[in-house]
N, C-alpha and C positions, 0 to 999 in steps of 0.2 A: 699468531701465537696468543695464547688467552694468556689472563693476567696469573692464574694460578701454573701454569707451564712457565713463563718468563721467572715467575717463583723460585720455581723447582731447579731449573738451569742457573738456579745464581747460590745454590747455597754454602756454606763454608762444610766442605767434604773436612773430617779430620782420622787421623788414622791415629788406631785404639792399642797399643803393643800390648796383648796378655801371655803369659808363659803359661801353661796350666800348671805345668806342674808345680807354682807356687801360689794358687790360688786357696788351697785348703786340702780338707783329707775328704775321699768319698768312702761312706759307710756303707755297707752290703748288709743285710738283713741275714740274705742267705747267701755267700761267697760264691759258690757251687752256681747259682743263677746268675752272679754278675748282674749286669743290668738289669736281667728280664724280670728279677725280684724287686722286692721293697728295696727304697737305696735312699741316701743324702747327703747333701754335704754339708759341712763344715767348715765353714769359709774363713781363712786367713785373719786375725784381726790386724795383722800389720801387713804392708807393703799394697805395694800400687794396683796389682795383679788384680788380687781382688775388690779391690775398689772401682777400675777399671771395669769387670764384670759385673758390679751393683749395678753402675751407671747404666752399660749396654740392657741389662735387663729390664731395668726403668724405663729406659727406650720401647723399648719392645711394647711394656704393659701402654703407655700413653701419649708413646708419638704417631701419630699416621705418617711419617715418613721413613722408609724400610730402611736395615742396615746390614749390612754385611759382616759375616762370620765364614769363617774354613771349618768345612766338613773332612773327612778321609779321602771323597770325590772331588769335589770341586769347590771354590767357595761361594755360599749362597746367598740369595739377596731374601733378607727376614721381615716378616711383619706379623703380627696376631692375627692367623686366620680366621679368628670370630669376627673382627672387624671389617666390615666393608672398605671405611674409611683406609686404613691400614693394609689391606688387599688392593685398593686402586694405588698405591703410592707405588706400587711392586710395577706393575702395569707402565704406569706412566715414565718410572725412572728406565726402566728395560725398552721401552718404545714396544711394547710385546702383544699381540694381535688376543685381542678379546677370549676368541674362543680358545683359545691354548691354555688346559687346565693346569696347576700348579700340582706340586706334590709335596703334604704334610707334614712337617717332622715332629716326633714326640718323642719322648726321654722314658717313660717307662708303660707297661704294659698297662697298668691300673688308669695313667692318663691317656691311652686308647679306649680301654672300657667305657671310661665316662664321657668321652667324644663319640661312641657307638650309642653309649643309653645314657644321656645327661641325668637322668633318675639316681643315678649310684651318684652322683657328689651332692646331692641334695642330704639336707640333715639327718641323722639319725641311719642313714646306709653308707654302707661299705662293697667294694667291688667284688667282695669274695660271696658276697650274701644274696647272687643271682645264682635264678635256680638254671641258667643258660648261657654256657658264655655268649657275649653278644660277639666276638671274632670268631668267623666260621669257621671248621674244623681242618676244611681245606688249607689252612695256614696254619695249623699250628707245629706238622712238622717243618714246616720251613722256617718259621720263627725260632724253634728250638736250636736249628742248626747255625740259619743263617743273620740272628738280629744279635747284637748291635752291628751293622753291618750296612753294605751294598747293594741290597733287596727293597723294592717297593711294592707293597701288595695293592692291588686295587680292593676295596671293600664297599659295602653298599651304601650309598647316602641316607644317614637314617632320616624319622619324617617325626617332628620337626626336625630341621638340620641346624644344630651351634654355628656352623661354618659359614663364612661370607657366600653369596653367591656364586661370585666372580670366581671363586677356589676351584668349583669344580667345570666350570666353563658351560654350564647347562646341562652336564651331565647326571645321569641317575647313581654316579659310584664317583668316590672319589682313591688318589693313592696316598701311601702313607709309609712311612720307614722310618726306622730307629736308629740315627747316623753312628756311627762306632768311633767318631772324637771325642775324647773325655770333655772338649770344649765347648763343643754344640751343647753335648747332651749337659751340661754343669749348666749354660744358658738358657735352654729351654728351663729346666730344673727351679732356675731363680727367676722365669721371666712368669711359668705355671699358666702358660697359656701352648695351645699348638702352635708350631711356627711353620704357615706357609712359605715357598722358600726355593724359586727358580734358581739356576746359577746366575750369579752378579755379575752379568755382563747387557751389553745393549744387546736386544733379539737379534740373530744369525751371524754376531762376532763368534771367536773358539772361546769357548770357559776359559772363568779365571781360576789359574792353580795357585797366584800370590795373590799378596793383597796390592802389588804395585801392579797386577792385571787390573782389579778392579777399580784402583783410582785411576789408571789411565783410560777407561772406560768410564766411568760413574763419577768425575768430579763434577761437584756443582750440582749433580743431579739425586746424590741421596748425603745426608748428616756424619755417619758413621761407619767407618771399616774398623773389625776387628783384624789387626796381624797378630793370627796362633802361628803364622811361620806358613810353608809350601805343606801341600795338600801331597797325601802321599802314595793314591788310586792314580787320580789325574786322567779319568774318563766317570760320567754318571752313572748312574745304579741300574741294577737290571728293572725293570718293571714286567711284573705278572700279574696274570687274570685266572686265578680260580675260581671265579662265579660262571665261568662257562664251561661247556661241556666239550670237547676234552679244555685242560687249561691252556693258557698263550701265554707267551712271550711277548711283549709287546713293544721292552726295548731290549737292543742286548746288553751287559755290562758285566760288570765285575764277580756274578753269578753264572754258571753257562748252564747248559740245557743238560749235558752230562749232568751234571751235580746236583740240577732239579730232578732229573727222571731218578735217583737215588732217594728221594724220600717217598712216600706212601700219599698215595693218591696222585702224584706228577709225574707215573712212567709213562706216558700218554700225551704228557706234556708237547705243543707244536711250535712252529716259529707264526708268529701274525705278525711282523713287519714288513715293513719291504727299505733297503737301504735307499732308493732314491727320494724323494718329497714327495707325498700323498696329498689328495686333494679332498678326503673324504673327509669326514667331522674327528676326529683326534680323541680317541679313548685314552691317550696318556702324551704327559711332554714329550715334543722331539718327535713325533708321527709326522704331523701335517706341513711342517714351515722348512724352508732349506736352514741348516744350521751351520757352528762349529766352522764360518768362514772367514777368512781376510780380508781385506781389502784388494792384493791381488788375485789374480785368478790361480783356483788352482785346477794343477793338472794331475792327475793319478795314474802315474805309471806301472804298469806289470809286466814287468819283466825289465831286460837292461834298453839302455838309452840307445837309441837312433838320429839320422838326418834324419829319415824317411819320414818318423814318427813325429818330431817337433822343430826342426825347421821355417816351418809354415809360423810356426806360431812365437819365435823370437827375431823373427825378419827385420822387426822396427822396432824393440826393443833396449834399454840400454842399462836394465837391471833385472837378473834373476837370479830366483833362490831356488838351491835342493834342498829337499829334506830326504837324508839317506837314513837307509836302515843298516840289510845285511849285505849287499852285492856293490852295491857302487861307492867309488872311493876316488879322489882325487889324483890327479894324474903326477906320476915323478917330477918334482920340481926340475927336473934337468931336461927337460921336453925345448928344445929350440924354437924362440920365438913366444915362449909363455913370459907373462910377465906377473909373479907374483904378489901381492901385497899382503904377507903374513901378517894378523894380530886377530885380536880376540875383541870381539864385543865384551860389551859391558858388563850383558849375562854370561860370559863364557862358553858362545854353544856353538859359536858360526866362527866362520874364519872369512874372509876376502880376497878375492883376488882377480886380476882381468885378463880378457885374453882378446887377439886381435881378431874383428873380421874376418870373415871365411877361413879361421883357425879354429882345429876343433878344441871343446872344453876337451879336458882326457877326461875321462872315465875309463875303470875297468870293470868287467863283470868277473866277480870271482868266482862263477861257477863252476865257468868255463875256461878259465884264465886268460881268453882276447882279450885282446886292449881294441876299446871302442873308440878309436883314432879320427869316427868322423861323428861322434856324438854331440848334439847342442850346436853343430857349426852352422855360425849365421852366414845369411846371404848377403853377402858384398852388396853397397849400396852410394850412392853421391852422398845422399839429404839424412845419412845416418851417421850416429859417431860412429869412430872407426875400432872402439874396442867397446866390449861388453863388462861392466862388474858384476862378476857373480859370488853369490854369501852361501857358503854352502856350509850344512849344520848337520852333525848326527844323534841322530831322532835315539837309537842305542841299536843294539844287538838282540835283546830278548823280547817280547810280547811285553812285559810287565814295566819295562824301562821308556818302552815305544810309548808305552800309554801314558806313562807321567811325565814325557816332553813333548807328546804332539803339541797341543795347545802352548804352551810356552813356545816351542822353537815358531809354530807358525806365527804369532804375534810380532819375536824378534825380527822374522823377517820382513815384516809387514814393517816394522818400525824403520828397517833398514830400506825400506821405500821403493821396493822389488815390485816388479809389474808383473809376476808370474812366480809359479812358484812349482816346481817338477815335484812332485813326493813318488818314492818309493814302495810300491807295497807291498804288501806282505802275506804269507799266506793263513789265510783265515780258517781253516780245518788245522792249524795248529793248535787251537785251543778259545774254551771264552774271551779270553784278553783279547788275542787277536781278531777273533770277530769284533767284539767292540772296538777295535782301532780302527776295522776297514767300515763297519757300517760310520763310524763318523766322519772319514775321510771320506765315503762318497757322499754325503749329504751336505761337503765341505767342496765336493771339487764343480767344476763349471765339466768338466772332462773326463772320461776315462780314455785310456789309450793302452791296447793290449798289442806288445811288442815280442 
């Protein structure tokens, strides 16, 4: 370990409480545009809130060591994308593979322009005073609909390029989106730099949705967490490429392909990813590297629970987790021979309980109303304990609830020290969300297993 890594691994992590909503008032130029208009704020002269947000800003303009803030998605790990310096600290604290390009967040349209044509913040011009917008046309209806928002557009690397290197990974286009937290966007706002800006976590953990994800992740290794509270998406932004012909998808998220083929020029619009890890050079985060994992293994179930299916694989075993959605549900506590242990974690999500040896877990499948009476049952063994604990947690009911507990409940149970972990899934032609929950569950599992 070099002297500036032993550094980095030792520094005083402290955690930032801001409320927005008492940081001050934000001004609108033109109400009607919301963000995407001239806008400012107004900062609080009393109370901590915003003084807490000076600070984090000041960070940003002249630390090279990044910080963490919550977006709508996830919470992000920050630094000045113009700065090299400030760009490697992003890297180093995430342990995050060179080429995996970042994506740039900005607070208002006029601070895209001048990150497009540096010309327009030179003296004497203004952004309205180009005879071209420099964002290509192909994005402006999606901007109109979908920014402040869960959209990342990819756009071209102008020449010279303001941006670190490292931002865009060697690529000729970098992404960029307008996050729709009034907190992001208030700190970008006061920091008046772009902010590159991975999710705060170490490369191929699940995002952090709190900010106790990311100090359990990132202590000692970066200066500052902001806590704005739980993130309230709880999967990343979609990213798209309309510089090519027809446009792509590139990740799915919180945008689906329905809702893009509804503006002008992206009914054409295709899918380019592919949910397992790609090996090719990564035109956007989240393509090339396995992500969004535990520590245990996960398994990705479709459909209800079997021996036949996982047997093999808690044989030796003496902790595992479910994450349920909509079909599987814990068995009648009055099942002879179960031995329960009711309570609640910390978080609230998981419950506990054991069962014996060549005893099945109960599950039911509600579809069909059978009780899966031999599901999860381990194989009888000498050199094995004789009961199993299993933390089983529900993930929710809907696409939109799935998505703001995956990452949390997979964490709790990682915490909970579970060597495996069954998830439930889901079907993904119900909607964007759902696709975004299953392409990050398989880019999360060691497995799939179709029952």
């Amino acid at each position: 370990m070099t002297s500036t890594e032993q550094h980095d691994s030792n520094m005083n992590t402290r955690l930032l409480p801001i409320n927005v909503d008492n940081i001050g008032k934000f001004i609108f130029e033109d109400p009607g545009r919301y963000f995407l208009g001239n806008w400012t704020l107004h900062l609080s002269e009393t109370g901590q809130d915003a003084a807490n947000l000076l600070q984090a800003a000041k960070q940003l303009q002249t630390s090279s060591s990044p910080l963490a803030f919550p977006t709508e998605t996830v919470y992000g790990l920050g630094a000045d994308a113009t700065r090299t310096t400030a760009v490697a600290g992003i890297y180093r604290a995430k342990q995050r593979p060179a080429d995996n390009p970042l994506i740039v967040h900005i607070c208002s349209l006029n601070q895209l322009r001048k990150l497009l044509m540096p010309s327009l913040g030179s003296p004497g011009k203004s952004a309205h005073e180009n005879l071209q917008d420099p964002i290509p046309a192909i994005y402006h209806s999606l901007i109109s609909r979908f920014w402040p928002g869960p959209l990342t557009v990819l756009l071209p690397l102008p020449r010279p390029s303001p941006l670190a290197p490292a931002v865009t990974g060697s690529l000729p286009t970098f992404g960029v989106r307008m996050p729709s937290s009034r907190l992001a966007l208030a700190l970008i706002h006061l920091a008046n730099v772009p902010i590159a800006a991975p999710s705060a976590n170490v490369s191929t953990r699940p995002s952090p949705t709190t900010a106790t994800h990311v100090l359990h992740d990132l202590s000692g290794r970066i200066e500052l967490i902001i806590d704005g509270g739980p993130c309230t998406v709880g999967v990343e932004s979609t990213v798209v490429d309309g510089l090519s012909d027809p446009p792509v998808i590139l990740r799915p998220g919180g945008v689906s392909i329905e809702m893009l083929r509804q503006c002008p020029g992206w009914k054409n619009v295709i899918v380019g990813y592919k949910d397992g890890v790609e090996t090719s050079t990564p035109r956007a985060p989240g393509m090339k590297y396995k992500h969004y994992s535990p520590r245990a293994r996960v398994i990705l179930v479709q459909g209800p629970l079997s021996l036949k299916a996982v047997a093999g694989y808690i044989e030796s075993v003496e902790k595992v987790g479910l994450a349920k959605t909509r079909t599987w549900i814990d068995e009648d506590l009055a099942v002879p021979g179960k031995r329960f242990l009711r309570g609640f974690s910390s978080q609230g999500r998981s419950s506990v309980f054991t069962i014996s040896r060549g005893e099945a877990v109960g599950l039911h499948n509600n579809s069909n109303g059978s009780t899966m009476n031999h599901a999860l049952q381990a194989v009888e063994a000498d050199d094995h304990a004789d009961t199993i604990q299993v933390s089983s947690a529900d993930l929710g009911k809907n696409a939109a609830s799935i998505a703001k507990n995956l990452f949390a409940v997979l964490r709790e149970l990682d915490l909970r020290e579970v060597e495996i972990i069954f998830v439930e899934a889901i079907d993904e032609a119900e909607g964007h969300t759902a696709a975004a929950v299953m392409n990050r569950l398989r880019k999360a599992a060691e497995l799939q297993v179709q029952v």
